[in-house]
Steps between C-alpha positions, in 0.01 A plus 500: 500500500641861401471764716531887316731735740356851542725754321618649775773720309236588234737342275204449156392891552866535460543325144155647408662826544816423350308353195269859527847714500639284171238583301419880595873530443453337130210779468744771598767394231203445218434843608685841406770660663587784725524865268775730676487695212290837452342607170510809340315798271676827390222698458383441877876532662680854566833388372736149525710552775787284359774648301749394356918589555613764245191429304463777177077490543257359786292190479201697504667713145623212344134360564308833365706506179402082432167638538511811255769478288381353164803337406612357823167312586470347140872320554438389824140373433641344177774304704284382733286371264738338314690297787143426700393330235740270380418141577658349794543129645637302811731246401797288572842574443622374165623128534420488847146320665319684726230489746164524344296576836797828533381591129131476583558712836674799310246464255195524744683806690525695121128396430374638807731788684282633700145560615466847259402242267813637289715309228858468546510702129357775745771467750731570280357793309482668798868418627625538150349847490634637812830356413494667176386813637686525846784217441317339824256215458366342844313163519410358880526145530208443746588212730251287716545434893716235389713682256381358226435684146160579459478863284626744276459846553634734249543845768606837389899540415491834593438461855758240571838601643793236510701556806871331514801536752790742453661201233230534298321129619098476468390504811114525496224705280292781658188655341381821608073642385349827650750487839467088520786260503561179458797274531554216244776191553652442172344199443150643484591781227618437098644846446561486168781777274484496204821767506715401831798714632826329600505813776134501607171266588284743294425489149593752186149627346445523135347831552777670675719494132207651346364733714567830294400321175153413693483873616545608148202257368249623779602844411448464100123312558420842779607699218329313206161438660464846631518612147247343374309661839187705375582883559854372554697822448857493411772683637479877410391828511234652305520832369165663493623814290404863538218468742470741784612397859106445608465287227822269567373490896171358370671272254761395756217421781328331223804243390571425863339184690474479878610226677234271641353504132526252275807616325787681652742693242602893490507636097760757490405785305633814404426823298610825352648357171300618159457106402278227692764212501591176699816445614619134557710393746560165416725336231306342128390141529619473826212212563616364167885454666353381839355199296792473288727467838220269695622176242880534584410523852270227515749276364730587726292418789387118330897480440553504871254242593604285219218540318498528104224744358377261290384336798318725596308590136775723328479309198543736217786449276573163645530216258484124654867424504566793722194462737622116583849610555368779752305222664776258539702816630179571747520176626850472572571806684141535681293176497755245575654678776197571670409141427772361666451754800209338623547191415767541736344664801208245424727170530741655784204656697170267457645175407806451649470692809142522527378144446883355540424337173900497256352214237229778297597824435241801349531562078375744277497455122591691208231599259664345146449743232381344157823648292766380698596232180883575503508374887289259478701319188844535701334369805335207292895426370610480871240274603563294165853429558481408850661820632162567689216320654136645479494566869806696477365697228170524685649648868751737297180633312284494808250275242288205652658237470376151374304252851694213433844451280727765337791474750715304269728634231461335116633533201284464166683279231256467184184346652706362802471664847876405706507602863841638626499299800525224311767592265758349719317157461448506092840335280618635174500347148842380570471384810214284410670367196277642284610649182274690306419382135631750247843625737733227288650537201279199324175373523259766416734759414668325219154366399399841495805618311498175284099659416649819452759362195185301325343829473782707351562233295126477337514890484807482333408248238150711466659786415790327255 
């Protein structure tokens, strides 16, 4: 007969709670992190209280001239657009296996960053822009009670600071909105440069090379539009002739506009002269040159953010030759280095240090133009002759490469396909004792030559 002891030490309402405690603490890490970071709206703050050491223009200028200079938001806008939406992958290193479940976690992370319901193409826009703007792109890595990866949040660069020691070692982020700080570990910030400084931990803005062109642009479109102003009146003074002085009062009081109304100019006039006349104080066609100067300009500003103007719809006088050669040149001096930018902060930051994952790695592809038939012929000759396998070809490009096979080199003789691993293994003609027909001096040769003396001999006695 069993006899049941009375739980004295309340030992089963301890494993009921234990069990409990295991699976809230599964529904905490299924749930979203902790947010240190604080979001943040020009229009609504008096000014960004970080600045920058021996910086030419404030974040809050550099931010105002994005938003009104017509060539500088165009270039940006058109980067961004360009490198957000290239196609991108998780995927093994080349030749190596990897872990599919690491894959599938990176992958779920990028589908879903966080609870804004935003794509990771979002993220990035809005990093990319503030790094193309400021030189400062901010992303938090939000981290659950456990420290495990669990968002994205793209925050603004502009109100990050990094903060090293007197060597000039990272020590720790701090962000600073309307008189609120916040401290950041290293580990929970990708600060990304696009234009680092071997003496500094700040970046090098675009917009600080170009500032006076940028002034000069803003001036010429004040200038243009408020010509074609109705009752715009130029510089000048207008002479009103041989009027009387009560007569050029009431004129005078009658040209003038006082403030509060809805225009605000003085009209100089004068009199005394025999002739009504108009004098103008401005130079001819002066609009006419403002225009004229507004295309050199603007191509000096797309030159410094690597930007060709045919990118951006300058098209005229550009054959097809010369526009693929400007893109290759776009892509090699703008696209791929931004490419490779976050695809570094992405592996380094998310995957390697953020999920502890070194078997995937992050890749954006290259968009392959339809002209590119010279490269594509001298990269079909590599992979022909064995110099190249298609999965070489394919990372170097940045191209998808193939789910299963390509790793191996080959070579292509005739219809035959000879791997170059296996080279070592195959034996000559010689070696194998094989002699080709035809190499000797008889057989087919001198049947061929004894052919060739029947025929010169019957078109010899044919023409006897």
């Amino acid at each position: 007969m069993k006899f049941k002891l009375p739980d004295v030490f309340n030992k089963g309402k301890v494993v009921v709670l234990e069990e409990k405690l295991q699976e809230l603490s599964k529904t905490v890490e299924s749930q979203k992190g902790y947010m240190k970071g604080y979001a943040t709206d020009y229009p609504l703050l008096p000014g960004i209280t970080v600045s920058r050491p021996g910086a030419r223009l404030s974040y809050a200028t550099l931010n105002r001239i994005y938003r009104q200079s017509s060539a500088v938001r165009p270039a940006i806008d058109g980067i961004v657009r360009e490198i957000t939406t290239l196609p991108f992958s998780v995927e093994g290193y080349l030749g190596q296996k990897f872990n599919e479940g690491h894959k599938k976690a990176v992958e779920d992370l990028l589908h879903d960053p966080n609870r804004n319901k935003e794509t990771f193409r979002d993220i990035l826009a809005k990093a990319l822009t503030d790094v193309l703007i400021y030189d400062a792109g901010a992303i938090e890595l939000v981290k659950s009670a456990s420290g495990k990866l669990v968002e994205l949040m793209a925050r603004d660069g502009s109100t990050f600071a990094p903060i090293g020691d007197e060597h000039g070692v990272l020590q720790r982020y701090e962000q600073a909105v309307a008189g609120k700080k916040e401290e950041f570990e290293k580990d929970e910030i990708i600060y990304m440069l696009l234009y680092p400084r071997a003496g500094s931990l700040w970046g090098q803005p675009v917009i600080e090379a170009i500032i006076d062109e940028v002034a000069t642009l803003l001036y010429s479109n004040d200038h243009i539009a408020k010509s074609f102003t109705d009752d715009e009146i130029p510089p000048g003074v207008l002479n009103l002739g041989d009027i009387g002085k009560e007569a050029y009062l009431a004129a005078k009081e009658d040209f003038q506009v006082k403030k509060g109304q809805k225009k605000d100019f003085k009209l100089r006039v004068i009199y005394g002269t025999r002739n009504v006349d108009w004098i103008d104080f401005k130079r001819p066609a002066r609009e006419m040159q403002l225009n004229e100067l507004r295309g050199s300009i603007e191509r000096i500003v797309f030159r410094n953010f690597g930007v060709t103007p045919m990118e951006l719809g300058m098209v005229q006088d550009i054959n097809r030759s010369t526009a693929l050669i400007q893109l290759k040149v776009s892509q090699s001096r703008l696209i791929i280095p931004i490419k490779n930018m976050l695809s570094y902060y992405i592996d380094k930051e998310i995957i390697q240090e953020g999920f502890g994952f070194y078997d995937v790695h992050f890749v954006m592809h290259l968009r392959v133009y339809e002209d590119e038939d010279p490269e594509s012929r001298a990269i079909e000759r590599l992979v022909r002759c064995g110099v190249k396998s298609i999965n070489q070809v394919c990372a170097e490009k940045g191209w998808n490469p193939p789910e299963k096979g390509g790793d191996r080199r080959f070579i292509i003789v005739g219809k035959r396909l000879i791997f170059v691993d296996e080279l070592g293994k195959m034996k000559s003609d010689i070696e194998s004792g094989k002699i080709l027909e035809g190499r000797s001096n008889g057989g087919n040769n001198k049947a061929r030559q004894g052919d060739g003396g029947s025929k010169r001999s019957k078109l010899e006695r044919s023409t006897s």
